[in-house]
Backbone bond lengths (Angstrom), bond angles and torsions (degrees), N, CA, C in turn:
res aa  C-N    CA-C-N  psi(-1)  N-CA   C-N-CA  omega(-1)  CA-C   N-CA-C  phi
1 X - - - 1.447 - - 1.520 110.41 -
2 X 1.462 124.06 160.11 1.355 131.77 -169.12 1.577 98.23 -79.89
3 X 1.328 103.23 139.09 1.629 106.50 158.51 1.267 127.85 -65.51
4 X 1.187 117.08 163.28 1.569 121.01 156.46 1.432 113.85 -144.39
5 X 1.835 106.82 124.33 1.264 99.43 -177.98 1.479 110.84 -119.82
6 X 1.373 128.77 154.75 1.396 121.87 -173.18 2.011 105.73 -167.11
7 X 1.023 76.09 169.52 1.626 87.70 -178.34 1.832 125.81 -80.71
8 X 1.938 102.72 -8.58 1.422 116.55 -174.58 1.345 102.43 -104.53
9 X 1.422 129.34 136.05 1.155 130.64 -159.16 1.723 96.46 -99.56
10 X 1.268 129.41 154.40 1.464 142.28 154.55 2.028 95.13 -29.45
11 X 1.325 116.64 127.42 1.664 109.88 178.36 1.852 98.47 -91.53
12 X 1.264 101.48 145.79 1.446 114.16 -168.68 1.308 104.58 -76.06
13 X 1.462 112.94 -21.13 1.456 121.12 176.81 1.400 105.81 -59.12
14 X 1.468 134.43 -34.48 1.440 113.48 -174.69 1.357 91.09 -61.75
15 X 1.168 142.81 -70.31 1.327 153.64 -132.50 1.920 94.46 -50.67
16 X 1.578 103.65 -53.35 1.526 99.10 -160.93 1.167 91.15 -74.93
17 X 1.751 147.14 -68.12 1.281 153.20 -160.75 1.584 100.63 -35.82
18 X 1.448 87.95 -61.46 2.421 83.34 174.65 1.124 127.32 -68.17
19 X 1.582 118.69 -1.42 1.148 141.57 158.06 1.809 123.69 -38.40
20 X 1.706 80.55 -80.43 1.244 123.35 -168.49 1.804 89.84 -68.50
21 X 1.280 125.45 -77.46 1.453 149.04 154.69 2.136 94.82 6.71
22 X 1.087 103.79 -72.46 1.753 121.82 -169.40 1.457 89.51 -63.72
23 X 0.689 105.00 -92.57 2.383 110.03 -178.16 1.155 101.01 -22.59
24 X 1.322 120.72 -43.74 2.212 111.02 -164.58 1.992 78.62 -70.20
25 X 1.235 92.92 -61.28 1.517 96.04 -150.26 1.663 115.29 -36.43
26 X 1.557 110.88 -39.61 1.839 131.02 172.89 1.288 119.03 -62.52
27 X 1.566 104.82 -39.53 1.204 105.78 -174.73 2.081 110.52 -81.44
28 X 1.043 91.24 -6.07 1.539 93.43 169.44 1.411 117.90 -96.65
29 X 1.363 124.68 -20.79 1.364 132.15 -156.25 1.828 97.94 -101.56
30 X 1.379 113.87 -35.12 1.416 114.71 173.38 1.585 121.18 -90.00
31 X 1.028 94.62 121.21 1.702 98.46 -170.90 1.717 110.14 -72.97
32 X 1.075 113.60 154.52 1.790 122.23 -135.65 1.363 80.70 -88.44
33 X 2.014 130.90 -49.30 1.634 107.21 176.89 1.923 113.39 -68.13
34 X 0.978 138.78 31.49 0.996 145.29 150.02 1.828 152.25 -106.80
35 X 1.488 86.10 25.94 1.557 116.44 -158.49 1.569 104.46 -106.48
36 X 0.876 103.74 175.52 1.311 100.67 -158.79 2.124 96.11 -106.72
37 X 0.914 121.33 135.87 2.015 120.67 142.59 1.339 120.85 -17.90
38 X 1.038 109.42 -39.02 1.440 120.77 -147.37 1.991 111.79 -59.52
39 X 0.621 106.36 -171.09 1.648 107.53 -178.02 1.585 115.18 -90.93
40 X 1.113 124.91 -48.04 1.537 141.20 118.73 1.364 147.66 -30.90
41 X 1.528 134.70 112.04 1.466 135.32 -163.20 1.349 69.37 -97.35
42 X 1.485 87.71 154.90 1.679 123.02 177.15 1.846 106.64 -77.80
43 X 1.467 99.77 -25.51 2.145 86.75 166.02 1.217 122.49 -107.65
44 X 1.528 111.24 8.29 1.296 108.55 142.19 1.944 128.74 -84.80
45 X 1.541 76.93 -18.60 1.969 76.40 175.50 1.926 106.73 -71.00
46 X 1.160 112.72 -30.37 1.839 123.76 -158.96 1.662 78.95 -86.49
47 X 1.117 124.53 -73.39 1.787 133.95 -175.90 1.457 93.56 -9.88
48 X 1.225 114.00 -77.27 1.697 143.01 -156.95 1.631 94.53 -68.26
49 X 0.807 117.28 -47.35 1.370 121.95 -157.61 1.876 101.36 -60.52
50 X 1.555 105.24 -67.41 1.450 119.86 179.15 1.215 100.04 -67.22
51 X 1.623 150.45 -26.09 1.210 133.42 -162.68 1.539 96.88 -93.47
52 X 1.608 118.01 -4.02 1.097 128.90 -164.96 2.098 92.59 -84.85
53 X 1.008 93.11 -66.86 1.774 114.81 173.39 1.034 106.72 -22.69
54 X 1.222 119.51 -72.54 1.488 147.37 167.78 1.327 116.58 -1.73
55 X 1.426 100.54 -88.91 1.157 136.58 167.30 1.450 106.95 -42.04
56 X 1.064 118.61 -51.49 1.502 119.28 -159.04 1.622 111.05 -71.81
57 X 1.710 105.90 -41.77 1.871 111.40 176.14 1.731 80.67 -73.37
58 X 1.155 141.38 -105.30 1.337 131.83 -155.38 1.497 123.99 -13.35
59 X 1.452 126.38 -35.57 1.444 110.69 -159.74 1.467 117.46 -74.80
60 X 1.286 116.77 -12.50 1.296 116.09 179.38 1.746 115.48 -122.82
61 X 1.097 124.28 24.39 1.869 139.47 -138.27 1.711 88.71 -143.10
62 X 1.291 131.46 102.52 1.462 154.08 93.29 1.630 111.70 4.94
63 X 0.949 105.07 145.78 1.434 121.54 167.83 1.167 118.45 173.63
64 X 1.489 118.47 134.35 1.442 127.76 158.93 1.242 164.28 -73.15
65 X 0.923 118.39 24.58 1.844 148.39 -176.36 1.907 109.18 0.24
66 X 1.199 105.53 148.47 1.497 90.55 -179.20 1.470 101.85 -98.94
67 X 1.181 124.96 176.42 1.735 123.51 -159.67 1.851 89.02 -79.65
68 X 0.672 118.13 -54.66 1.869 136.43 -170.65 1.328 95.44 -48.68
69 X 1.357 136.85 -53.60 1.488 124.33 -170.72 1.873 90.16 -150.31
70 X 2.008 109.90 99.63 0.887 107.53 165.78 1.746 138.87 -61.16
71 X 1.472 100.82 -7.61 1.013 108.70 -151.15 1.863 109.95 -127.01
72 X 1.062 86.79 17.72 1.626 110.16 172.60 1.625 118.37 -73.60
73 X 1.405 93.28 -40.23 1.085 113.02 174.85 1.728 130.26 -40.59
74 X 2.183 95.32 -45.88 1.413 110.06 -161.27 1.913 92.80 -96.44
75 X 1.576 91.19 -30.41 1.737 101.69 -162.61 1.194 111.77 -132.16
76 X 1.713 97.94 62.08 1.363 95.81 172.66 1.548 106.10 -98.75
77 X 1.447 124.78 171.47 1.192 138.25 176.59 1.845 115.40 -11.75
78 X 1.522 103.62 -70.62 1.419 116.24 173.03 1.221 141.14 -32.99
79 X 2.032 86.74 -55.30 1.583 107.55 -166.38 1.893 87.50 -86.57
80 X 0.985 131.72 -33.75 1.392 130.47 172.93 1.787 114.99 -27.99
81 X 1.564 95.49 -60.42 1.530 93.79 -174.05 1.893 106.75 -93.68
82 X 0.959 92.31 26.12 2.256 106.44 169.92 0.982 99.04 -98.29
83 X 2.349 122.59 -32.13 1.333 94.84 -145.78 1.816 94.76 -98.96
84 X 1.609 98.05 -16.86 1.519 104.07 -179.29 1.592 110.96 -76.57
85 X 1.196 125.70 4.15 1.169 139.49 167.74 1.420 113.58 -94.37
86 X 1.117 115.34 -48.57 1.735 105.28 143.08 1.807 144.47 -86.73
87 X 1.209 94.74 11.84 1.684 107.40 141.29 1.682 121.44 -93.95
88 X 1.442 121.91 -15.52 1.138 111.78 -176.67 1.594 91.07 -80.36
89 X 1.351 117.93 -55.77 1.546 119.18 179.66 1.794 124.65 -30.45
90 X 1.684 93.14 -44.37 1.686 98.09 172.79 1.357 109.01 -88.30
91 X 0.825 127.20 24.27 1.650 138.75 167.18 1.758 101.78 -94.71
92 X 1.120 107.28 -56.14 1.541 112.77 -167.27 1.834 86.37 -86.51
93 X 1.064 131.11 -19.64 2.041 111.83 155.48 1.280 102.52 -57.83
94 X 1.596 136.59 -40.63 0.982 124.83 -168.10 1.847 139.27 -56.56
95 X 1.271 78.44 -8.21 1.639 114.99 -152.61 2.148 84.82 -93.68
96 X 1.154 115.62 -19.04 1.507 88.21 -157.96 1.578 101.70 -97.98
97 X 1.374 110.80 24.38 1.698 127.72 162.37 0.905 111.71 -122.19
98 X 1.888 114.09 35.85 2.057 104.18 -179.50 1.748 91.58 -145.53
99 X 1.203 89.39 135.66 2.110 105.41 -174.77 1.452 81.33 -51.02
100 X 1.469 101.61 146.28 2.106 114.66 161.04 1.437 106.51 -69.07
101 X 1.527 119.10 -20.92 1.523 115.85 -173.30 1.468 115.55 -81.65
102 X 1.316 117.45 35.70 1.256 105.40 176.51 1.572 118.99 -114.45
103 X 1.490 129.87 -157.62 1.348 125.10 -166.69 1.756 105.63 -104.40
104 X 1.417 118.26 7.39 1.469 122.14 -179.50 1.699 93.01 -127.77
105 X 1.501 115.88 61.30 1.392 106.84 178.33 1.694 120.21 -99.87
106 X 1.892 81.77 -4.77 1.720 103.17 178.66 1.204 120.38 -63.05
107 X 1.866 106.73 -34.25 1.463 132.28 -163.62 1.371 96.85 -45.26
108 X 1.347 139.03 -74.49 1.528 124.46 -156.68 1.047 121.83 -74.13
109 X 1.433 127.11 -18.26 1.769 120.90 153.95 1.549 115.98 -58.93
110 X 1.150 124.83 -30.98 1.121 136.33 -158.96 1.581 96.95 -82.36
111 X 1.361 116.39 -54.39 1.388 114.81 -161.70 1.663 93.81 -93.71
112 X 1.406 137.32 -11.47 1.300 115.68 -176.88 1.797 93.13 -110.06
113 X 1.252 130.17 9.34 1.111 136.32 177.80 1.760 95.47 -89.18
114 X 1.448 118.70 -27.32 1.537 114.27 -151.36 1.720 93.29 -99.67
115 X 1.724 107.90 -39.43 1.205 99.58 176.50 2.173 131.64 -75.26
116 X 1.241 84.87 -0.49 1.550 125.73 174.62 1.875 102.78 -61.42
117 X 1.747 83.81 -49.96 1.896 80.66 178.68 1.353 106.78 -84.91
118 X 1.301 123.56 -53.60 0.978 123.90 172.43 1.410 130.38 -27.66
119 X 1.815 104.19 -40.91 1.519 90.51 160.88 1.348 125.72 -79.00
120 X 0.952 143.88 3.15 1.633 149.17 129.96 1.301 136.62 -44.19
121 X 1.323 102.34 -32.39 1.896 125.73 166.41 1.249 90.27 -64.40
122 X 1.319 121.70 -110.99 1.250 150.34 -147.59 1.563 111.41 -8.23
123 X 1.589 107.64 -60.30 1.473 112.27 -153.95 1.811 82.03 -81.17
124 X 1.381 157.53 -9.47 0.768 160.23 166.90 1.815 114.79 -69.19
125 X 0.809 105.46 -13.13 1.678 118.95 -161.03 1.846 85.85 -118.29
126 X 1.628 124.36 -59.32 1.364 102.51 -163.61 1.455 103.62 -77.42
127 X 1.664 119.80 -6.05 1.697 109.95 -179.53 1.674 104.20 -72.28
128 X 1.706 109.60 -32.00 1.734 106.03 -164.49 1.456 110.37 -78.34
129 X 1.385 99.29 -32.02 1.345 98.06 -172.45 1.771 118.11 -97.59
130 X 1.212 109.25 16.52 1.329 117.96 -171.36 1.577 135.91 69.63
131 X 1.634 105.96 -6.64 1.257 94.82 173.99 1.593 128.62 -109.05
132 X 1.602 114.37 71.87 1.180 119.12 151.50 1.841 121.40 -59.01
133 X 1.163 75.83 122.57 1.984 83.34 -172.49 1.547 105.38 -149.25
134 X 1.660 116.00 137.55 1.237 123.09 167.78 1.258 124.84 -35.16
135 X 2.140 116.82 -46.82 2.108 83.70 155.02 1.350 135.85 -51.65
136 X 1.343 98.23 -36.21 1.780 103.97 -173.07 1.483 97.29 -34.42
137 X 1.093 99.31 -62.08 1.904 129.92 -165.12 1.780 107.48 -16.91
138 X 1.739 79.49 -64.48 1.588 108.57 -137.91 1.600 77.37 -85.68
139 X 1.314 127.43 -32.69 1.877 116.01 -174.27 1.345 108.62 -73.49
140 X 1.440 118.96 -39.52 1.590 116.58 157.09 1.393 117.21 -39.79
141 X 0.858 129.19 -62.46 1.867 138.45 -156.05 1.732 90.22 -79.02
142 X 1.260 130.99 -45.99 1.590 109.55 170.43 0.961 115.41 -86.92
143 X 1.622 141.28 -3.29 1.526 114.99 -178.31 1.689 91.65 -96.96
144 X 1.233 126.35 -29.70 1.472 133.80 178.81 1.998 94.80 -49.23
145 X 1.348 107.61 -62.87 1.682 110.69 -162.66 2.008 97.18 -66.41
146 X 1.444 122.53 -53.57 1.092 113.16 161.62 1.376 146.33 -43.16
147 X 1.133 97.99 -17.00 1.820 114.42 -179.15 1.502 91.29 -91.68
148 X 1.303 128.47 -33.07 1.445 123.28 -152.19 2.160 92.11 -93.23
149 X 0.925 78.05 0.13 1.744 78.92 179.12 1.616 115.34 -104.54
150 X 1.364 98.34 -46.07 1.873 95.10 -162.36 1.721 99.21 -93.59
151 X 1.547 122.72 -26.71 1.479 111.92 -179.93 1.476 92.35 -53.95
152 X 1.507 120.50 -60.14 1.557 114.81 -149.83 1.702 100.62 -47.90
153 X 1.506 118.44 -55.89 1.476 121.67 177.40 1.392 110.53 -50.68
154 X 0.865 151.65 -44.61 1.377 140.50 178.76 1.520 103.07 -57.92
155 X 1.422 119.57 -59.80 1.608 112.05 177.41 1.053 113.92 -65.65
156 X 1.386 140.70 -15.11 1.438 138.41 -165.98 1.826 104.03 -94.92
157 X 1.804 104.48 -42.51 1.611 100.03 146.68 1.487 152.90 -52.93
158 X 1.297 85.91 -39.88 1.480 111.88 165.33 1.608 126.80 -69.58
159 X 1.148 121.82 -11.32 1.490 139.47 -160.56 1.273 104.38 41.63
160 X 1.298 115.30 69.96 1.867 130.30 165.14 1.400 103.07 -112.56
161 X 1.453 133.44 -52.54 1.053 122.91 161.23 1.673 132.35 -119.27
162 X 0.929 129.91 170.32 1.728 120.30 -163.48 1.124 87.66 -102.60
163 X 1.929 115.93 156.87 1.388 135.32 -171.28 1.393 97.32 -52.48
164 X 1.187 121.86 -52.60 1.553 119.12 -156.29 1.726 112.95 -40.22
165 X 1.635 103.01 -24.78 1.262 108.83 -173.19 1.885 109.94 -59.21
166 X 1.962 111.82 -40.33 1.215 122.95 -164.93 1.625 105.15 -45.44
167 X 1.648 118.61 -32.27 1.340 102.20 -175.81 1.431 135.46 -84.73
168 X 1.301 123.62 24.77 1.280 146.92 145.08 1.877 102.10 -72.29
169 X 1.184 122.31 -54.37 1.016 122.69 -173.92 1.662 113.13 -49.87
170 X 1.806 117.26 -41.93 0.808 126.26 174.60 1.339 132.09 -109.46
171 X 1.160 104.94 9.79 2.148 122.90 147.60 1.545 108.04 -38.22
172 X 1.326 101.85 -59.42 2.145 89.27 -175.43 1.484 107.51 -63.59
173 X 1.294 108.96 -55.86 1.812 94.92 -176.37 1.186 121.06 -45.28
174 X 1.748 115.34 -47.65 1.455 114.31 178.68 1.336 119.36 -65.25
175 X 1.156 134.34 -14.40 1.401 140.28 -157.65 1.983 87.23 -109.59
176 X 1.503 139.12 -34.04 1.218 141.46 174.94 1.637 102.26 -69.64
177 X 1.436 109.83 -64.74 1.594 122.94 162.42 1.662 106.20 -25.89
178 X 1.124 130.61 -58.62 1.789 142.84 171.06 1.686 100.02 -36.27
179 X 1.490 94.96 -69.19 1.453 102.96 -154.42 1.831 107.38 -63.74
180 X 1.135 92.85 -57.04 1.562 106.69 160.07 1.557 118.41 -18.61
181 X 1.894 101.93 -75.02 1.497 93.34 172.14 1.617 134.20 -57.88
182 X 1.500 109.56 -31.36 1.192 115.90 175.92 1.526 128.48 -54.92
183 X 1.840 114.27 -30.08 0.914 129.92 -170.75 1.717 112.93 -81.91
184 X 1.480 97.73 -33.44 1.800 117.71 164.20 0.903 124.40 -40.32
185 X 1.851 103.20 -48.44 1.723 128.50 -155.50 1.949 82.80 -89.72
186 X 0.843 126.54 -15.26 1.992 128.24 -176.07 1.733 84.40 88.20
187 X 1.019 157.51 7.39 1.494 136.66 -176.26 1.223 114.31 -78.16
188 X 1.336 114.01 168.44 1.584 104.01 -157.35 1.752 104.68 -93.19
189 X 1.235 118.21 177.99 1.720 128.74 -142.47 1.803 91.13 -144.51
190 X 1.347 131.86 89.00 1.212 137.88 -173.72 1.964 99.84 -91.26
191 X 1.457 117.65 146.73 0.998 128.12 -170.39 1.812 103.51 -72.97
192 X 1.590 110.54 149.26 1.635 74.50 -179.51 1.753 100.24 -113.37
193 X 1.299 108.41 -176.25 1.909 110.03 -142.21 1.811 92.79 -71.99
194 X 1.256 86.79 150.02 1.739 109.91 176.41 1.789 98.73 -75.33
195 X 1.511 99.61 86.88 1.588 117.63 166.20 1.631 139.91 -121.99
196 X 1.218 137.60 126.53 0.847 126.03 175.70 1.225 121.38 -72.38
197 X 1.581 116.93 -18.75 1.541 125.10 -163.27 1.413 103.53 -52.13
198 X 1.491 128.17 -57.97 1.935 117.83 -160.55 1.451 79.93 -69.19
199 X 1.274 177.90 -2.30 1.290 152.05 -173.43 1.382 103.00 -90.92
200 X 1.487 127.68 -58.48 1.081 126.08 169.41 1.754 111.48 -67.24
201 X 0.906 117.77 5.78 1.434 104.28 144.72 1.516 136.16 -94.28
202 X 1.074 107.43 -41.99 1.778 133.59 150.07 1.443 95.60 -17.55
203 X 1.643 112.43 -67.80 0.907 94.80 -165.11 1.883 122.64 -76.99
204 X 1.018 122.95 -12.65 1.349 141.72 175.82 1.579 92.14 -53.90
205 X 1.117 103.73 -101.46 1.865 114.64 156.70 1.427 121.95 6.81
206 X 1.263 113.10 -51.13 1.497 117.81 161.89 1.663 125.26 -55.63
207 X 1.912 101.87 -51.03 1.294 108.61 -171.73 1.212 99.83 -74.54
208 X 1.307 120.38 -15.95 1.343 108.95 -179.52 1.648 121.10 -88.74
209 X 1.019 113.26 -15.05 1.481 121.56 166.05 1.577 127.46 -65.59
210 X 1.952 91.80 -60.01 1.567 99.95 150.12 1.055 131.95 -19.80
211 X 1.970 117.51 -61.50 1.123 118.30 -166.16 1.400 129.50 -84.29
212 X 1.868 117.59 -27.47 1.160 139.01 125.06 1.806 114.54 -3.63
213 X 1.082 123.56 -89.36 0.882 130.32 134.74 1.740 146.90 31.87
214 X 1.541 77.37 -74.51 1.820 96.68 171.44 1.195 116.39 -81.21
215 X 1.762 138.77 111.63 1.186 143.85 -166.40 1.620 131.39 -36.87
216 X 2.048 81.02 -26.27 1.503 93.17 -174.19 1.626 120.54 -107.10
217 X 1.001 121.61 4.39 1.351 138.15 135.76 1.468 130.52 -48.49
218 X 1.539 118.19 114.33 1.651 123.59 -144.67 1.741 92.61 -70.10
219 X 0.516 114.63 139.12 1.482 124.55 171.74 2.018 111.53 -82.55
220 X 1.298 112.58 -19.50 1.768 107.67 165.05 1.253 91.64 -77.96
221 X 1.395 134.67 -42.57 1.823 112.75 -174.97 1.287 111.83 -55.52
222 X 1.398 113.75 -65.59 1.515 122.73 -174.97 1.625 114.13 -25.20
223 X 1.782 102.50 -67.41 1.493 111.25 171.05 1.584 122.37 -30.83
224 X 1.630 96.79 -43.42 1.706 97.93 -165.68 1.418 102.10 -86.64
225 X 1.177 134.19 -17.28 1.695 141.85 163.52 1.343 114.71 -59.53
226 X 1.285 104.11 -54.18 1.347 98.49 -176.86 1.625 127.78 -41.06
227 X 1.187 142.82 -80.55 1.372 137.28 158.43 1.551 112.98 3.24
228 X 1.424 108.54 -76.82 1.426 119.08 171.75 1.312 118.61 -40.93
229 X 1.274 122.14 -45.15 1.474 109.34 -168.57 1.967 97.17 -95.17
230 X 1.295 124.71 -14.01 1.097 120.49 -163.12 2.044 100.81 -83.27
231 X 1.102 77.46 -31.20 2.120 99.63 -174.43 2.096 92.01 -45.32
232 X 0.722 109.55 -79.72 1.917 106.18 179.43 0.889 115.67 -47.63
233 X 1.091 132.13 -36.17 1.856 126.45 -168.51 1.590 123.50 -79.55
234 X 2.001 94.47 -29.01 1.457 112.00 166.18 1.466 123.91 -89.39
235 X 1.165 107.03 -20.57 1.343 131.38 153.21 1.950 123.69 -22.38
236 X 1.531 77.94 -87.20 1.435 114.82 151.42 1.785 125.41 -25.57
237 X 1.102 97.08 -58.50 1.435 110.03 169.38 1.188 117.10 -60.32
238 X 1.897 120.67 -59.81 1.367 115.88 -159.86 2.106 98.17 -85.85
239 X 1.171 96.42 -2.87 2.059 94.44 162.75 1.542 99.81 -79.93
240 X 1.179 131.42 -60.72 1.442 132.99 175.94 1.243 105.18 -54.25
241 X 0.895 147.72 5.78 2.022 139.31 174.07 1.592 89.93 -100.91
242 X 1.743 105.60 -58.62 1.659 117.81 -146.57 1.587 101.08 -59.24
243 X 1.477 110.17 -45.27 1.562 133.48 149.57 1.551 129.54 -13.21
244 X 1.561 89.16 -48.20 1.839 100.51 -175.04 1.175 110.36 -121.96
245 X 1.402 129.14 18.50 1.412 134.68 153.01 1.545 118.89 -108.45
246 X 1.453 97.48 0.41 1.600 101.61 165.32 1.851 96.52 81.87
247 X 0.970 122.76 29.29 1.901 109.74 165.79 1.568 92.35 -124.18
248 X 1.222 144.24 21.91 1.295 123.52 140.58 1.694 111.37 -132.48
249 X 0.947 113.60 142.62 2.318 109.38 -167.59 1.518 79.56 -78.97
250 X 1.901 103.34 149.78 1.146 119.28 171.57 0.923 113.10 -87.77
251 X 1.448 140.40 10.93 1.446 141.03 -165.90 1.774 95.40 -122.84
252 X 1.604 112.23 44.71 1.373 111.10 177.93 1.594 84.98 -130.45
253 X 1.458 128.20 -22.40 1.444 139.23 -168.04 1.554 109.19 -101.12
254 X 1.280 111.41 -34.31 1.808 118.78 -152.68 2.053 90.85 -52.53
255 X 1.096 101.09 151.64 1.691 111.37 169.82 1.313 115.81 54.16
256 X 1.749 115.44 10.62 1.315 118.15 168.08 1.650 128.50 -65.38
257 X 1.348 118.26 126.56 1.414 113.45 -162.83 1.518 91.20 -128.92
């Protein structure tokens, strides 16, 4: 996607307002005998969570606004349905301070099933309408890595899916953690191969979380899937490490589909 660079920073105020904005909205939608003990309300966990996001693509992200509509920039059309795609996501964080035995157990398939399409919209919406832009970018790549963290915990709390699943969740860090050290150690940092393959797995990964997920989905299938569908995605990763530490040539991967 195209950059945008400028002298006005992302305002921190979206971050708290969608904050605050997500929590009113949860705390109305979950009915009060359905809450959890816990030390934590579940729309203050989603509140925090997305105002957390927020914050996090903004603090270092430039942008240039046109004088006529400053604010086109943060909320234009595109990034609109990225950002409600990462409020549906901190909706389903909300969930990992609420018993599975209750009567809204649909809620996190539903809302990480919706932001699922949504990530399919979006980049479709900023190509038609022209605004590919480095937020777009950067709100994709955290609500994508955030979704890939808190659905699995909710099912992995819930007994929808078994832990084994969490280490997909934590393949990118460890594989960033890699690159990271290597770069410490001065060793060199190889590009990794021009592929579509982990995307179309990503997306597999998703439907499969979704479906996990859905209450009415047997949970002995899920278990026995898991392995199988987890085997490519980790896969994937340790070719993309072997790739960028230079012990496998990237020109064995480039244009692999």
């Amino acid at each position: 996607m195209a950059e945008q660079h400028g002298d006005s920073a992302v305002p921190v105020e979206l971050s708290v307002v969608g904050g605050f904005l997500l929590a009113a909205i949860v705390g109305v939608l979950f009915p009060p005998d359905a809450m959890t003990h816990w030390l934590f309300h579940p729309a203050v966990v989603a509140g925090c969570c997305w105002a957390g996001q927020l914050w996090y693509v903004g603090r270092k992200l430039s942008v240039s606004p046109t004088p006529a509509n400053p604010w086109r920039a943060v909320l234009g059309i595109a990034n609109t349905v990225t950002l409600l795609r990462g409020g549906l996501y901190a909706v389903v964080a909300g969930f990992l301070v609420v018993p599975a035995t209750i009567e809204l157990a649909w809620v996190p398939a539903a809302c990480y099933g919706a932001g699922v399409v949504l990530d399919k919209l979006d980049g479709t919406v900023a190509r038609t309408v022209g605004e590919q832009t480095q937020l777009g970018t950067r709100l994709d790549m955290a609500f994508d890595t955030f979704g890939f963290v808190v659905a699995p915990l909710v099912a992995v709390l819930w007994g929808q899916l078994p832990v084994l699943y969490l280490s997909l969740s934590a393949a990118r860090y460890v594989y960033l953690g890699g690159i990271r050290w290597r770069r410490y150690r001065d060793r060199p940092v190889y590009e990794r191969p021009d592929s579509n393959l982990g995307k179309y797995l990503a997306g597999v990964q998703m439907v499969f979380i979704t479906a996990a997920l859905v209450p009415a989905v047997p949970t002995g299938l899920v278990f026995t899937l898991t392995p199988v569908v987890l085997a490519p995605s980790l896969a994937v990763f340790l070719r993309d490490f072997l790739v960028a530490s230079g012990r496998l040539p990237r020109e064995w991967f480039d244009g692999q589909r």
